[in-house]
C-alpha positions as CSV (number, residue, x, y, z in Angstrom):
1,X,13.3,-188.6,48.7
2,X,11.5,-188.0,52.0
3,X,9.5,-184.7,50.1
4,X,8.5,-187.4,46.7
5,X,6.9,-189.7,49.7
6,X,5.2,-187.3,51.2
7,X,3.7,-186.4,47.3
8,X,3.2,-189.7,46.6
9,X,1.5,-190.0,50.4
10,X,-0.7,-186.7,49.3
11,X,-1.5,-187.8,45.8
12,X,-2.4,-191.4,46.9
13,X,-5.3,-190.4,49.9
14,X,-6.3,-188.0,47.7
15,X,-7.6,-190.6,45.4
16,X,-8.4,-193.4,47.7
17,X,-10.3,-191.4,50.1
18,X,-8.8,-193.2,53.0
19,X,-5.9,-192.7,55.1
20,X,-5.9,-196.8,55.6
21,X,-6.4,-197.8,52.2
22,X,-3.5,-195.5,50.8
23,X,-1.3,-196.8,53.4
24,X,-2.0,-200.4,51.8
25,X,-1.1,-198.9,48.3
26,X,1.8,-197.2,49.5
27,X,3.2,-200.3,51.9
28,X,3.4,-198.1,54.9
29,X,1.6,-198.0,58.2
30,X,-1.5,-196.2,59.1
31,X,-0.3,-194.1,61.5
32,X,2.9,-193.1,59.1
33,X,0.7,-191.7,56.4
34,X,-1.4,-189.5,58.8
35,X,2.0,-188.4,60.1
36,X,3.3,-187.3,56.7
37,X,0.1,-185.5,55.9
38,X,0.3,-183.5,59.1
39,X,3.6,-182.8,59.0
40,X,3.0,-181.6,54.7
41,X,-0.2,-179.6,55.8
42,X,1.5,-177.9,58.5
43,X,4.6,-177.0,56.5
44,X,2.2,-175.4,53.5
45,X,0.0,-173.9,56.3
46,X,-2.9,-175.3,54.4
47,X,-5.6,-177.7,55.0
48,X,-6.2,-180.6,52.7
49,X,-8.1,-182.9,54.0
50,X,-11.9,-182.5,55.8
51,X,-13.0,-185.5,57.3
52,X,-16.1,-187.1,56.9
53,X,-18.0,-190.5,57.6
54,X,-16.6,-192.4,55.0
55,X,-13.0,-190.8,55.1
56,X,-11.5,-187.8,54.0
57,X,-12.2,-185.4,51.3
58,X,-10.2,-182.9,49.3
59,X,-10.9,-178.8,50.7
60,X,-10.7,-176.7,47.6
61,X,-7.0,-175.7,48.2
62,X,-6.3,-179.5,48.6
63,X,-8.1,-179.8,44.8
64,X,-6.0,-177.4,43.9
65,X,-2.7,-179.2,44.9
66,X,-3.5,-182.4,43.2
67,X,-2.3,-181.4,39.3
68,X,0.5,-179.9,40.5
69,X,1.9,-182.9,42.7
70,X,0.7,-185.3,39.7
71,X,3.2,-183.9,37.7
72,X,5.6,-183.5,39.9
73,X,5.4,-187.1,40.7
74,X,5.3,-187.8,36.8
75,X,8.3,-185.6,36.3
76,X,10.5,-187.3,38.9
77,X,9.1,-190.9,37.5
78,X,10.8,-189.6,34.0
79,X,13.9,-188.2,35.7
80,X,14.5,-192.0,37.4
81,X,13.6,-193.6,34.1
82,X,15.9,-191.8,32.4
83,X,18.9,-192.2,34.8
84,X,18.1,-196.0,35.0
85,X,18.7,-196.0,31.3
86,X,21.7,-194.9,31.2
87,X,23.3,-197.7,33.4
88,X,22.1,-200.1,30.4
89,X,23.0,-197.4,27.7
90,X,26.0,-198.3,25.5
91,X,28.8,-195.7,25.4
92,X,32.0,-195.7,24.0
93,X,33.0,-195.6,20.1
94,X,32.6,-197.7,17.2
95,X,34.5,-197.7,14.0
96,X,33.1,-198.3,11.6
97,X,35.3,-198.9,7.8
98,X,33.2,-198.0,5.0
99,X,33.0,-199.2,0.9
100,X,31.6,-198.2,-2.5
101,X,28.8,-195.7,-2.6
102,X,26.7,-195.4,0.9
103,X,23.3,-196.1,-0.6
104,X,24.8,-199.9,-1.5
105,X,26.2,-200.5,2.0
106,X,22.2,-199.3,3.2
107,X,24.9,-197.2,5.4
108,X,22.1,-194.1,6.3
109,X,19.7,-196.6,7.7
110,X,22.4,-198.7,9.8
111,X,23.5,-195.4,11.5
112,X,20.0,-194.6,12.2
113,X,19.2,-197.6,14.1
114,X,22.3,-197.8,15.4
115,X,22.0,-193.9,17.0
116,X,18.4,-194.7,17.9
117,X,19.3,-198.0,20.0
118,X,22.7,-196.7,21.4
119,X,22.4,-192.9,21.5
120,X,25.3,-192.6,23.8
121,X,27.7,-194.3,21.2
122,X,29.8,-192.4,19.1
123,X,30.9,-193.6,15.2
124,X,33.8,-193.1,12.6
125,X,33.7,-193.4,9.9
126,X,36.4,-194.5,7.4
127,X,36.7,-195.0,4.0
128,X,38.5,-197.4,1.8
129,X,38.8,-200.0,-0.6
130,X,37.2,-203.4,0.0
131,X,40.6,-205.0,1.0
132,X,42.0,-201.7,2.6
133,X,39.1,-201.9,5.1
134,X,39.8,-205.3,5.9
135,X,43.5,-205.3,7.0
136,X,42.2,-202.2,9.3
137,X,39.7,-204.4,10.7
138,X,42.5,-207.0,11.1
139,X,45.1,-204.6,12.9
140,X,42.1,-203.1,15.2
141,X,42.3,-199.6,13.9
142,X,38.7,-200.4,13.0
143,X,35.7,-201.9,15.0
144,X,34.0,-203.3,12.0
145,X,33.8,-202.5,8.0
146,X,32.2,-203.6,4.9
147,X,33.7,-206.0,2.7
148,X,33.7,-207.9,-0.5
149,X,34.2,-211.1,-1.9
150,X,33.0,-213.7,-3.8
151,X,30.0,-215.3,-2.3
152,X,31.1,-218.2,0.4
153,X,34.5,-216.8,0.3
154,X,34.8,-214.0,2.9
155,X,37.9,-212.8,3.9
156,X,39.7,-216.1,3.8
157,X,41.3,-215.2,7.5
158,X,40.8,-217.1,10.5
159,X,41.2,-214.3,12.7
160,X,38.4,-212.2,11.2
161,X,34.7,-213.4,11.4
162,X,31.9,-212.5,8.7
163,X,28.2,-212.4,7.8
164,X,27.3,-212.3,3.8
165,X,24.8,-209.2,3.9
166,X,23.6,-209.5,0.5
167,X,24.7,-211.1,-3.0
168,X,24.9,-209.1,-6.5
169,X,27.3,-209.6,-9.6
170,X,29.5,-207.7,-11.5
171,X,29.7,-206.9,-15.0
172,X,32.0,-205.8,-17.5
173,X,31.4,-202.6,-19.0
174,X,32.7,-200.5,-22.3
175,X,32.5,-197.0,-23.7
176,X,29.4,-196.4,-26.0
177,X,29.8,-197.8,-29.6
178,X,32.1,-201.0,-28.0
179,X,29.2,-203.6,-28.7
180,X,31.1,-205.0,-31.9
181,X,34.3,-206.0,-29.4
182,X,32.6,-207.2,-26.9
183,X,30.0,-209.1,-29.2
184,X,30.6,-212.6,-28.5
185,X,33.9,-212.1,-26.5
186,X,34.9,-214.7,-23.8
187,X,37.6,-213.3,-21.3
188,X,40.5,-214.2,-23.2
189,X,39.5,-211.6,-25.6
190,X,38.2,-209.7,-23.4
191,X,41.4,-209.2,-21.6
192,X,43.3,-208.1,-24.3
193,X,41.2,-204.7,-24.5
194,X,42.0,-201.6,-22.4
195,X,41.5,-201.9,-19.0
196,X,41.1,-199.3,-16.6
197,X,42.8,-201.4,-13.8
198,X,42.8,-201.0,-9.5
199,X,45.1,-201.8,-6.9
200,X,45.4,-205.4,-5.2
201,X,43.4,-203.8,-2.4
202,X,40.7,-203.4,-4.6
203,X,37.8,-205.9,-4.9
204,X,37.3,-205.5,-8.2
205,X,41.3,-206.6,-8.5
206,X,40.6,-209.9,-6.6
207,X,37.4,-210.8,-9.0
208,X,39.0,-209.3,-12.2
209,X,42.3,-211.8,-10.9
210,X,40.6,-214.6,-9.7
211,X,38.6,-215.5,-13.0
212,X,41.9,-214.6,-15.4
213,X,45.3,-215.7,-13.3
214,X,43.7,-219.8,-13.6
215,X,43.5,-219.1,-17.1
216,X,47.0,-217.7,-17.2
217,X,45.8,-214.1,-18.6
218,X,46.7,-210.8,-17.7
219,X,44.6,-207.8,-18.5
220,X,45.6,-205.0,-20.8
221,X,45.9,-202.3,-18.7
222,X,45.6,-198.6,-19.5
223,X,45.2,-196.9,-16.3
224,X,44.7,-197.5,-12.6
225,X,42.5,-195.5,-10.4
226,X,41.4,-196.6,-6.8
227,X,37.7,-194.7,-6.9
228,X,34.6,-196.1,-8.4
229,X,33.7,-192.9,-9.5
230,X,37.0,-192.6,-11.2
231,X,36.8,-195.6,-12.9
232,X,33.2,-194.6,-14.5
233,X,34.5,-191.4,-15.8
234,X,37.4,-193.0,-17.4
235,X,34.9,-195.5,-18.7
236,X,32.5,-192.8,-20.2
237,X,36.0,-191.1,-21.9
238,X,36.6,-194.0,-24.1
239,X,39.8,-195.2,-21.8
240,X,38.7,-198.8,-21.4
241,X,37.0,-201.7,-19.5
242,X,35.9,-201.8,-16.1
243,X,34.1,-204.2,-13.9
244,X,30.4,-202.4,-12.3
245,X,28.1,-203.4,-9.8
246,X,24.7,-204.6,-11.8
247,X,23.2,-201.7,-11.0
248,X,25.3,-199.6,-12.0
249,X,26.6,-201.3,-15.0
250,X,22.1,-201.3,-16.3
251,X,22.1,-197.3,-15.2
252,X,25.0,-196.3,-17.4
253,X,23.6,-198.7,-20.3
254,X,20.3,-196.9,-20.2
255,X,21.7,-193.3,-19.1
256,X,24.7,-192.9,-21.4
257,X,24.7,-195.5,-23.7
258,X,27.8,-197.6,-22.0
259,X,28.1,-200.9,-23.4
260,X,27.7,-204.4,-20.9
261,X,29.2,-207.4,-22.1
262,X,26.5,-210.4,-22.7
263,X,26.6,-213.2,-20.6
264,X,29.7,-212.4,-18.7
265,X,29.6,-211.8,-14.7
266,X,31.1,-212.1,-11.7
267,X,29.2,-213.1,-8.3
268,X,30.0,-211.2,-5.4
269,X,28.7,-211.2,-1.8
270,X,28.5,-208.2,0.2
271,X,30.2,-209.0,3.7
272,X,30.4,-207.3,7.5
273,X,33.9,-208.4,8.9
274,X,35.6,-208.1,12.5
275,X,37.8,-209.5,14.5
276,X,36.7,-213.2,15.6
277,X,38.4,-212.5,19.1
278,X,35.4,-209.2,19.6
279,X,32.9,-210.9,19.2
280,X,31.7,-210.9,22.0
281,X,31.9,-207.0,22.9
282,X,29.6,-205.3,23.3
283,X,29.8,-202.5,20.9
284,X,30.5,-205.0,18.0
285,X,27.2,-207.3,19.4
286,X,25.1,-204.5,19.0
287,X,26.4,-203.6,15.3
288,X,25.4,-207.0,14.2
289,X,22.2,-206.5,16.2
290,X,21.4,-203.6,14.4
291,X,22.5,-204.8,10.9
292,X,19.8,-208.3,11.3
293,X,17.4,-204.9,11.4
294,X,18.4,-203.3,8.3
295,X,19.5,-206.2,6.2
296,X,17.7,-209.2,7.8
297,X,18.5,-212.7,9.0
298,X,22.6,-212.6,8.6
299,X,24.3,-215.6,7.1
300,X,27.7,-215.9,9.4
């Protein structure tokens, strides 16, 4: 520290001209700056300085000097910057339990944010079904995750807090050449048709459920896969019914010719859960922070 004052002492008369008006600049006593630019001119073995009537001047070797202790200065203003920074960094882990297809979840531009803001913190990712993700969340071996639910719903848990992200519905789809059993088809018929089917876990379970159990209905069902992907295929085969997010339900209409049912849907609200009793750490703060950036103001 005692060589960066000295630099700074340098640098500083070398631009005011004046031993007295550095010394104001610098907060330090006349006769203290003199003594450092003795002391730095005899341990170089160079002279600086030539005095004149209206102060001191650079000699051509102190000209020379200048760029280099600039720098140097410069460098050593980065170096504390950066250490400063890392006392307000945030380190640590966060877990993160993931849903559905990344692109949906806008998951590539929440972990860029996330690693430009807290480039110290690590993430994990895990994926799972809507509900899967949840109980996770709810026995801690995850920080945060995705959910869904019908819109206003949320997880229904007192211990787990959300924020509704974004709302969309799902629609029921049908192999190609299906349009004359679905034509006009309200969800008691509708239930009676294959269905490829999911576990309770499953958001499209709880939606599928919560529109046919009041009504006393249970769906026909053919097969049960846990993978969206899964479902699609079997969809494309000829197997059966499935439920499809609306974008992906109007992309295999126009792509491959998959039938949608008219006028039936089923809202459903895209949801960022965690434990209500986190809140408040830090990691978890600075998820949400990051999410108002990607998604907007958050509805908790």
């Amino acid at each position: 520290m005692q060589e960066l004052q000295t630099l700074r002492a340098f640098v500083t008369v070398a631009r005011e001209g004046s031993v007295s008006r550095a010394a104001e600049r610098l907060h330090l006593t006349q006769p203290a700056v003199s003594l450092k630019l003795k002391l730095f001119q005899e341990a170089l073995g160079l002279t600086l300085f030539q005095r004149h009537s209206k102060g001191l001047s650079l000699t051509d070797d102190g000209q020379a000097l200048v760029p280099a202790a600039e720098k140097a200065l410069a460098a050593m203003a980065a170096f504390e910057q950066n250490a400063r920074a890392l006392h307000s960094t945030l380190r640590g882990r966060l877990k993160i339990g993931t849903i559905v297809d990344p692109e949906f979840i806008r998951l590539g531009a929440f972990l860029n944010r996330l690693v430009e803001r807290a480039p110290q913190l690590e993430t994990e990712l895990q994926h799972g079904m809507s509900g899967t993700v949840l109980e996770w969340v709810r026995r801690g071996e995850l920080d945060v995750g995705f959910f869904l639910a019908p819109p206003g719903e949320g997880p229904g848990d007192p211990e787990i807090a959300h924020c509704e992200l974004t709302h969309f519905d799902y629609h029921v789809i049908a192999p190609a050449g299906w349009g004359s059993r679905l034509a006009g088809a309200d969800w008691s018929r509708l239930a009676t048709l294959p269905w490829i089917t999911t576990p309770k876990n499953s958001a499209h379970h709880r939606l599928l459920h919560g529109v046919l159990d009041p009504l006393g209905i249970v769906p026909n069902g053919v097969a049960q896969v846990d993978q969206e992907a899964c479902m699609l295929d079997l969809v494309r085969a000829g197997v059966g019914l499935s439920l499809a997010r609306d974008a992906l339900a109007m992309t295999e209409r126009q792509e491959r010719g998959l039938t949608v049912a008219e006028g039936v849907r089923l809202p459903c609200a895209l949801s960022f859960v965690w434990r209500r009793d986190r809140g408040e750490e830090a990691v978890i703060a600075e998820a949400l922070e990051v999410l108002t950036g990607v998604w907007g103001a958050l509805a908790p």
